[in-house]
C-alpha positions, -999 to 999 in steps of 0.1 A, spaced: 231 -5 149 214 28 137 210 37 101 213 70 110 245 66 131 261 48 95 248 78 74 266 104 95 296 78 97 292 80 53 293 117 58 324 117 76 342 94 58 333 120 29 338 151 46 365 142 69 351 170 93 329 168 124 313 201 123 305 195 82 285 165 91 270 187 118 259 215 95 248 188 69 224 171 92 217 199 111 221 187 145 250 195 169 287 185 166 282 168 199 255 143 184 277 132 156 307 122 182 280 101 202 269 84 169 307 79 166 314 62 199 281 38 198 294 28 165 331 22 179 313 6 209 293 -18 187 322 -28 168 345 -34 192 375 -16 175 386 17 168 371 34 128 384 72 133 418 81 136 415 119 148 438 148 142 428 172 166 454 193 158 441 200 124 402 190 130 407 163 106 398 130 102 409 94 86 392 62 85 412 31 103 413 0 79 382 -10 102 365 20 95 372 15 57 356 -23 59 327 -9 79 324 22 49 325 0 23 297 -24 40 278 8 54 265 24 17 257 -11 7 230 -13 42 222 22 41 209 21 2 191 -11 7 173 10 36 166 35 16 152 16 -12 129 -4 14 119 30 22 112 43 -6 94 8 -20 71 8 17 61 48 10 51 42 -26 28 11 -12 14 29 17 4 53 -6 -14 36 -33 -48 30 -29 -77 12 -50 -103 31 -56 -137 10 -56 -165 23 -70 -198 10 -52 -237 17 -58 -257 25 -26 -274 -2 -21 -244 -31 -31 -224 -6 -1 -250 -12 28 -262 -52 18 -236 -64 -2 -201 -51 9 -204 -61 40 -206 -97 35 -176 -94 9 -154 -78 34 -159 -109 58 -133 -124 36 -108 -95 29 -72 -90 51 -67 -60 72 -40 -54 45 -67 -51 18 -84 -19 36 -52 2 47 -52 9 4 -88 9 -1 -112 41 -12 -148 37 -15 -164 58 -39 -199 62 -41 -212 58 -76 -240 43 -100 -241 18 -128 -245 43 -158 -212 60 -142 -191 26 -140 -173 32 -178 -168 60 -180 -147 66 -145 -133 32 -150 -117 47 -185 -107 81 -168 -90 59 -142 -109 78 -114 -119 43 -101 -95 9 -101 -129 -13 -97 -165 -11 -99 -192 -34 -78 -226 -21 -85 -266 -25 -90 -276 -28 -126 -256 -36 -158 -225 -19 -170 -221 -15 -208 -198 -39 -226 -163 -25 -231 -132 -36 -249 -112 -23 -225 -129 -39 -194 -135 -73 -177 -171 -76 -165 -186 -105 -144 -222 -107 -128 -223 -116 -92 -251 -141 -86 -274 -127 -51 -303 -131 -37 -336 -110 -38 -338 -78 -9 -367 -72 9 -379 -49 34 -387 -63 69 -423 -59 58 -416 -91 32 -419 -71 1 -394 -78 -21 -379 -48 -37 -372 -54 -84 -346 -79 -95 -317 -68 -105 -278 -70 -120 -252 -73 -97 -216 -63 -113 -185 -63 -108 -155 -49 -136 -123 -38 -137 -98 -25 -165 -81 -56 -184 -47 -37 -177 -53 -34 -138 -59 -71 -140 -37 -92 -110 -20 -118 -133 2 -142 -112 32 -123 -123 15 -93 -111 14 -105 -73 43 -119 -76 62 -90 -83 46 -69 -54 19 -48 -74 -1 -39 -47 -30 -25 -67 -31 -58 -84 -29 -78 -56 -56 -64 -41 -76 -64 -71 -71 -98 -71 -77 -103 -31 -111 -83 -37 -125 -106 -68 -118 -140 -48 -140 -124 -18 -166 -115 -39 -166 -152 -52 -169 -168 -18 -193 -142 -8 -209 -151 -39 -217 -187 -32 -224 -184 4 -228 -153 22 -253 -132 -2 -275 -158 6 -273 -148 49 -278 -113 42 -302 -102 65 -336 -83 55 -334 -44 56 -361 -23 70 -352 7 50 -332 -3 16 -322 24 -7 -338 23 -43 -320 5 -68 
């Protein structure tokens, strides 16, 4: 059964005119009698009783059962609809230094779902920048070289990793590794369980940067050409 076929059958039922519907939907008269019989077909009974006479229409009691039932499957359609768009569209924004984007990311992703990256947005930033577009809201999440200010308003937690070195063996400085977040885009349980994707995948992102944390880091292979932290 089409969804479309039981939204010109709505329309109809409303309008009580073929050639309405047509102009309503802009498609011919012809396609709204097809959409008609497939519906008829899939039922098994007859839903229109046609006037041609007067180029009106009435709904059979059938047709009035299959009404009532159709607005309740067409508006949980369009509410999946709607709810699927306003996922698709949101996206985490995650803030990452240079250097954390070409030695550490790519061990953290290892451990992230396909899922995770159809709403992620990587924006390149440094760890003096990290507050302030985490309080403008430009970024949902920061992972960076170096230390990000205390904040009320933010959750911060340093990532244990090893030392980089160029393929030379020189070791390039020590440094912080951070990851933080706004307290109020923090994925509670009652967060994921209620579908908030950005929280979700907040959530999804800090439990691969733990398991990254405590084994991968330490696999990261030696760069020949590292970026200054």
């Amino acid at each position: 059964m089409r969804i479309q076929d039981l939204k010109y059958y709505l329309s109809l039922s409303e309008l009580g005119n073929f050639s309405q519907v047509s102009k309503k939907f802009s498609v011919s008269q012809p396609t709204i009698s097809l959409a008609m019989q497939r519906l008829e077909k899939e039922m098994k009974t007859e839903l229109i009783w046609r006037d041609p006479g007067h180029k009106k229409i009435a709904l059979t009691h059938s047709g009035r059962i299959l009404a009532e039932h159709a607005r309740v499957m067409v508006n949980e359609y369009d509410q999946a609809e709607e709810e699927i768009q306003k996922e698709a569209e949101q996206k985490l924004v995650l803030g990452l230094s240079e250097v954390v984007d070409l030695a550490y990311f790519p061990a953290i992703k290892e451990h992230l779902s396909e899922h995770f990256f159809v709403h992620l947005k990587k924006k390149s930033i440094s760890a003096s920048e990290a507050v302030f577009l985490l309080k403008e809201k430009k970024i949902d999440a920061a992972l960076v070289a170096g230390e990000i200010d205390e904040s009320d308003f933010l959750v911060i937690e340093e990532v244990k990793h090893p030392a980089l070195q160029h393929t030379i063996g020189s070791s390039l400085p020590d440094f912080t590794l951070s990851f933080a977040y706004r307290k109020e885009a923090g994925a509670d349980d009652t967060a994921v369980r209620n579908g908030d994707t950005l929280s979700a995948i907040l959530s999804e992102l800090g439990q691969a940067v733990s398991v990254a944390e405590g084994s991968d880091f330490a696999l990261i292979s030696k760069t020949e050409r590292m970026p200054k932290v």
